[in-house]
C-alpha positions in Angstrom: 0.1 -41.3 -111.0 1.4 -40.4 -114.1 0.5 -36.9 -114.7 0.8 -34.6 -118.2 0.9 -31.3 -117.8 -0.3 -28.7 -120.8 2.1 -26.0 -119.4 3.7 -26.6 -116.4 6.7 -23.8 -116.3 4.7 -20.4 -115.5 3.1 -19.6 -112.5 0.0 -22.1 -111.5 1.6 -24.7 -114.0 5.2 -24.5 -112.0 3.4 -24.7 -108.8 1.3 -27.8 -109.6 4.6 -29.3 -111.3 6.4 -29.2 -107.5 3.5 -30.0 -105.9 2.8 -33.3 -108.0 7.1 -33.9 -108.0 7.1 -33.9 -104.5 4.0 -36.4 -104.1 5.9 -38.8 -105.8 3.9 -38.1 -109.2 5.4 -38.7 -112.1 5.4 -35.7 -114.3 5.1 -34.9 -118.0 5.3 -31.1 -119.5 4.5 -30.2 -123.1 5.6 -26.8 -123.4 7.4 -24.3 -126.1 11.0 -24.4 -124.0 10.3 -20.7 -123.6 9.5 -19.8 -120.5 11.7 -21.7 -117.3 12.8 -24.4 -119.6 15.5 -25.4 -117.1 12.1 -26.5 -114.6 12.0 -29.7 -113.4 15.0 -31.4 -114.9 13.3 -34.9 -112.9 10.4 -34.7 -115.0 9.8 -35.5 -118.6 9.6 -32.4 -120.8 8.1 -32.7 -124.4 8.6 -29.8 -126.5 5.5 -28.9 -128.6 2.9 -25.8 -129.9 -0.4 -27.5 -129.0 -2.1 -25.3 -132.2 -1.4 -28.2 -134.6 2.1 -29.6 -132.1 0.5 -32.0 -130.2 1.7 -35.2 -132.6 4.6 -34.6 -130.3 2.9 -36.6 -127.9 2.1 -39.6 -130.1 2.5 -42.7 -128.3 2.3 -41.5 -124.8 0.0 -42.0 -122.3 -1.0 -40.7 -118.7 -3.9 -41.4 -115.6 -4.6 -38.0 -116.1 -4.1 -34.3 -117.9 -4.1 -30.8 -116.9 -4.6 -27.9 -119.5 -3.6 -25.1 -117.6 -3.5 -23.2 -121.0 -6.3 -22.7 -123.1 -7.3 -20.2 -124.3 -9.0 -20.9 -127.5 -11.7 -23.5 -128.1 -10.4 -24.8 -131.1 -7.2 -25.9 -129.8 -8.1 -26.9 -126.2 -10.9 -29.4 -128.3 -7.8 -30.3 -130.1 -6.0 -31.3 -127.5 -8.6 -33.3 -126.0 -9.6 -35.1 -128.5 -6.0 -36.2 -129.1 -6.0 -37.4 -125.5 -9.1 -38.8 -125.7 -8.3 -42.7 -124.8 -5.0 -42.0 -123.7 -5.7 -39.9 -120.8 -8.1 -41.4 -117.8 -8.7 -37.8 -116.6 -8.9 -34.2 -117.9 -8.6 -31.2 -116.1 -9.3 -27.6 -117.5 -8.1 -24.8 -115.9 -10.9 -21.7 -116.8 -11.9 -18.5 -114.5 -14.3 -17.2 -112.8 -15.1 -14.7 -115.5 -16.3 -17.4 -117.9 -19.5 -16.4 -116.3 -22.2 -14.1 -117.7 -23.2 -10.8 -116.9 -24.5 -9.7 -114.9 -23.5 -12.0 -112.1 -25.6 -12.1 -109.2 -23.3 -11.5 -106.3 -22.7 -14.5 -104.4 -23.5 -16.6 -107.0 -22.4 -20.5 -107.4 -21.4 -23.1 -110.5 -24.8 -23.3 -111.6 -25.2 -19.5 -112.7 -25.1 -19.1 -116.7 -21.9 -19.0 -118.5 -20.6 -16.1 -120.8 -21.8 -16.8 -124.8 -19.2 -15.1 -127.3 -20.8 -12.6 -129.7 -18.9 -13.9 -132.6 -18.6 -17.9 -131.8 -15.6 -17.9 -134.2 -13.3 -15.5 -132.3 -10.2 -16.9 -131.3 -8.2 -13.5 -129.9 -8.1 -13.0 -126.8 -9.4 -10.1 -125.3 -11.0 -7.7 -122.5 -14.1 -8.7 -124.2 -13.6 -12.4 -125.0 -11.6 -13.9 -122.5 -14.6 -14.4 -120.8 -16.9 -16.2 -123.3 -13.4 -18.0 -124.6 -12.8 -19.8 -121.7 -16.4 -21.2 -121.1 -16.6 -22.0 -125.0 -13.0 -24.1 -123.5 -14.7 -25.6 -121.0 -17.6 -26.9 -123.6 -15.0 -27.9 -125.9 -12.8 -30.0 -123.5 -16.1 -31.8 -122.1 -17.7 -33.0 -125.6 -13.9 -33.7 -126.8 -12.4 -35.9 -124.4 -15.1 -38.2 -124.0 -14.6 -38.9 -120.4 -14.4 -37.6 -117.0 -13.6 -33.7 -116.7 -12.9 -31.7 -114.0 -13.3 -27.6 -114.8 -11.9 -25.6 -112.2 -12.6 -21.3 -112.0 -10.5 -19.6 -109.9 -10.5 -16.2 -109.6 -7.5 -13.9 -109.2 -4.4 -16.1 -108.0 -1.6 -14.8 -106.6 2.0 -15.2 -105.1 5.4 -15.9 -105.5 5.9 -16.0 -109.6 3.0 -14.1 -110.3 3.7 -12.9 -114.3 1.9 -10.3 -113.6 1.7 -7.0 -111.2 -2.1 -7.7 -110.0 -1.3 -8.2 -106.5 2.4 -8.2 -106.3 2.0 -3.6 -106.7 0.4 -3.8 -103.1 3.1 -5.5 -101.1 6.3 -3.9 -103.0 3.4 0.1 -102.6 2.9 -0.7 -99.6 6.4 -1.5 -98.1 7.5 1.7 -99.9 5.8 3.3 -97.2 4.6 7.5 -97.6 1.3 8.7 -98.7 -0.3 5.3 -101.1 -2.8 6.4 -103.5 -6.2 4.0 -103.3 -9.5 4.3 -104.7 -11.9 5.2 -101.8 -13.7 1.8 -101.5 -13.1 0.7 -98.7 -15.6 -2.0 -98.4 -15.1 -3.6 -102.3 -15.0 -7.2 -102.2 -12.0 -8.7 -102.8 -11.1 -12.6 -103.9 -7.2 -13.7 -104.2 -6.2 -17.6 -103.8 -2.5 -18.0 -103.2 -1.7 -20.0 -106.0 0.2 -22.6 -104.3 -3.2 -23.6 -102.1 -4.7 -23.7 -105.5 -2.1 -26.1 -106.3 -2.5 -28.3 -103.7 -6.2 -28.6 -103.7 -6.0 -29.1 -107.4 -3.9 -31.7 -107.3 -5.6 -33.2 -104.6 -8.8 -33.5 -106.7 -7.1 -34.8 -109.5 -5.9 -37.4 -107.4 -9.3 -38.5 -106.5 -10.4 -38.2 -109.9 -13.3 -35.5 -108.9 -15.2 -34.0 -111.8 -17.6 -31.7 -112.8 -17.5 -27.8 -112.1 -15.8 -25.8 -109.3 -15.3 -22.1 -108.2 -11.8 -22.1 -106.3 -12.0 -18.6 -104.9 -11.0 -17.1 -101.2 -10.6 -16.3 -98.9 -12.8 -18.5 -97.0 -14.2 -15.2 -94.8 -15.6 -12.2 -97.3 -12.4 -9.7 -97.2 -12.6 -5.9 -98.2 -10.5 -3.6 -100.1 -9.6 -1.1 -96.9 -8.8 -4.1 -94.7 -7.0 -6.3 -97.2 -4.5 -3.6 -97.5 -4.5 -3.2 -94.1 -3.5 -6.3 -93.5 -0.9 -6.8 -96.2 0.6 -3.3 -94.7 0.9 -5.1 -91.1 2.6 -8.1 -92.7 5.6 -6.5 -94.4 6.0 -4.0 -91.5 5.1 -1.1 -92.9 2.9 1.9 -91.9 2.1 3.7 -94.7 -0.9 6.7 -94.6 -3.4 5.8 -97.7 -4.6 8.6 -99.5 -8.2 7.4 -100.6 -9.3 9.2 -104.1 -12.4 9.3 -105.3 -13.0 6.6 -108.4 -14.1 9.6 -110.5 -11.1 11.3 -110.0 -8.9 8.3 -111.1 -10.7 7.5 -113.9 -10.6 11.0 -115.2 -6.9 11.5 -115.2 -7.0 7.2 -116.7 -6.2 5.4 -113.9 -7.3 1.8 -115.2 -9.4 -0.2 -112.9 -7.5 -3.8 -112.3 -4.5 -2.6 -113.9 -3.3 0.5 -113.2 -4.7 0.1 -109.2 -4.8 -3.6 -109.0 -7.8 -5.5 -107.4 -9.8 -2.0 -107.8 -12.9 -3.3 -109.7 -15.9 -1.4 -111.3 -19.0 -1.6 -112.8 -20.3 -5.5 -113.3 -17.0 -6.9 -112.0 -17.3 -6.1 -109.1 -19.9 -8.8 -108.8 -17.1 -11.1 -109.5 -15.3 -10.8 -106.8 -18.0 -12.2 -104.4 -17.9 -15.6 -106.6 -19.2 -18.6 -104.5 -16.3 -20.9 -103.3 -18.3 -23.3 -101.0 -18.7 -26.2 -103.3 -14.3 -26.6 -103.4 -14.2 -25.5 -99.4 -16.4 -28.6 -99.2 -14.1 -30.7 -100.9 -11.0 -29.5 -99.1 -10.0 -25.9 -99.8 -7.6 -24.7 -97.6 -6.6 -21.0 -97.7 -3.0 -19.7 -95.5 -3.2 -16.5 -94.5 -3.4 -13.0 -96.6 -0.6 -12.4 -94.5 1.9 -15.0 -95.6 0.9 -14.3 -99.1 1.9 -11.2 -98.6 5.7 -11.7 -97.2 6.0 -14.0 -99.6 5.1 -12.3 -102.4 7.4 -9.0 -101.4 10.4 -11.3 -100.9 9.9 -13.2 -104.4 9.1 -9.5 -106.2 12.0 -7.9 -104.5 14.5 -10.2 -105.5 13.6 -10.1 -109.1 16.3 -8.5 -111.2 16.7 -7.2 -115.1 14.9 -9.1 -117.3 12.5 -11.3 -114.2 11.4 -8.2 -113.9 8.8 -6.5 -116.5 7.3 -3.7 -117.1 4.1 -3.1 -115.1 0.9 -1.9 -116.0 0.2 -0.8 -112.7 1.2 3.0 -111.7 4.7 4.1 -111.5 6.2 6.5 -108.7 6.5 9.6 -110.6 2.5 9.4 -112.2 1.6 8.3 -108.5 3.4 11.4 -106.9 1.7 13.2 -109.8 -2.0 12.1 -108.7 -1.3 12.7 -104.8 0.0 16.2 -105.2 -3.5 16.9 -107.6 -5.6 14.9 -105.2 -4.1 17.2 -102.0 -4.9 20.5 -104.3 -8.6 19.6 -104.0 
């Protein structure tokens, strides 16, 4: 199959590029050349912005596309309409927050999708992302003309994670001493190691699949107390958690997601219970939390200088800082 890639060198894009190199696929990137441009030298890279750069990929045509991307409806309907006819297949990559509140836990595809409050915004924030990516997911369908495949994960994780949302716990945890949580033991919790995302992905773009799917795990409802649990037996660590009330953190400005990753409030929390049966059904696999886990901590430990950025999530010091005021009480 030949396979073009919108991305391809961060994270979910870089897995799916190995995944589909290895199958035998042959593999086209469009990307800036700014992040891991020395990826994949066996695959064809084109070089482009895709906000008014996609004549770069005049003339060339694939069995299928995957926008792992978009952001912005403007530019993902761009880009399909410039595929449109030279692409069999499009695939958009969204999120499980494209739905609307408030989300009925345990919800599936068919619940209602976020609506922006200004239909022109294009910047991307807390309060957009949301109703950006569904007004993507409208654009790509009515754009490309043909079959389209809209996949929502949730929160994906492992090895070349760009960002500290899961990687915190391992690296915390394996620290070992007193490790500050929120006291909710039994929140709901959804991570999908990215590379079983890739491989099911790939799998259904294979096939040609369309239509809409939630790829969320694990496949068995995991909590907060015994997801860290479990990530603390699989890097060999026996740390004691110190479990703080949520009023307390978010007091002193502890940010929910952020500053203690997978920690969820209010409406999100909802969102974490997405329904994943419809892609189980078509193949889903998940390995284990553990794995993910080891993984992770041996890819985040040997990052170095500049593979290594700053992270939202609590430092040592401001962590010592909330334990010793937490123990006071």
């Amino acid at each position: 199959m030949k396979l073009l890639l919108l991305g391809g060198t961060r994270f979910l894009g870089r897995h799916l590029a190995a995944a589909a190199l290895a199958a035998g696929h042959r593999v086209t990137l469009f990307h800036r050349g700014r992040t891991g441009p020395e990826l994949f030298p066996e695959a064809g890279h084109v070089h482009g912005d895709r906000d008014g750069g996609l004549g770069a990929l005049a003339g060339l045509s694939w069995d299928a596309v995957v926008d792992l991307c978009g952001y912005v409806p403007r530019v993902v309907g761009d880009s399909a309409a410039v595929l449109r006819g030279v692409a069999g297949h499009y695939t958009f990559v969204s999120s499980v927050s494209a739905y609307a509140t408030p989300f009925t836990r345990g919800a599936d595809e068919s619940h209602a999708l976020a609506v922006l409050a200004d239909p022109k915004a294009e910047e991307v924030t807390g309060e957009t992302y949301g109703g950006l990516k569904a007004a993507c997911e409208r654009a790509a369908r009515e754009r490309f003309g043909g079959p389209v495949l809209v996949v929502r994960p949730g929160l994906i994780v492992g090895p070349h994670d760009p960002s500290d949302r899961f990687p915190y716990w391992p690296r915390r945890i394996a620290r070992g001493g007193d490790v500050l949580a929120p006291a909710v033991p039994a929140l709901p919790v959804q991570v999908i190691d990215v590379r079983d995302l890739a491989a099911w992905l790939l799998g259904m773009v294979v096939h040609g699949a369309a239509g809409d799917y939630n790829a969320v795990g694990p496949a068995e409802p995991l909590a907060f107390a015994p997801c860290l649990a479990r990530i603390a037996a699989a890097v060999g660590a026996t740390p004691r958690f110190v479990w703080a009330d949520e009023e307390f953190l978010l007091a002193r400005g502890v940010e929910p997601w952020t500053g203690l990753p997978l920690w969820v409030t209010g409406d999100d929390v909802a969102h974490s219970t997405v329904s994943g049966a419809r892609a189980i059904a078509e193949g889903l696999r998940f390995r284990p939390l553990e794995e993910t886990a080891r993984d992770t901590l041996a890819w985040d430990l040997a990052r170095t200088g500049a593979a290594r950025p700053a992270s939202p999530a609590l430092d040592a010091s401001r962590e010592s800082e909330l334990l010793a005021e937490w123990a006071r009480r």
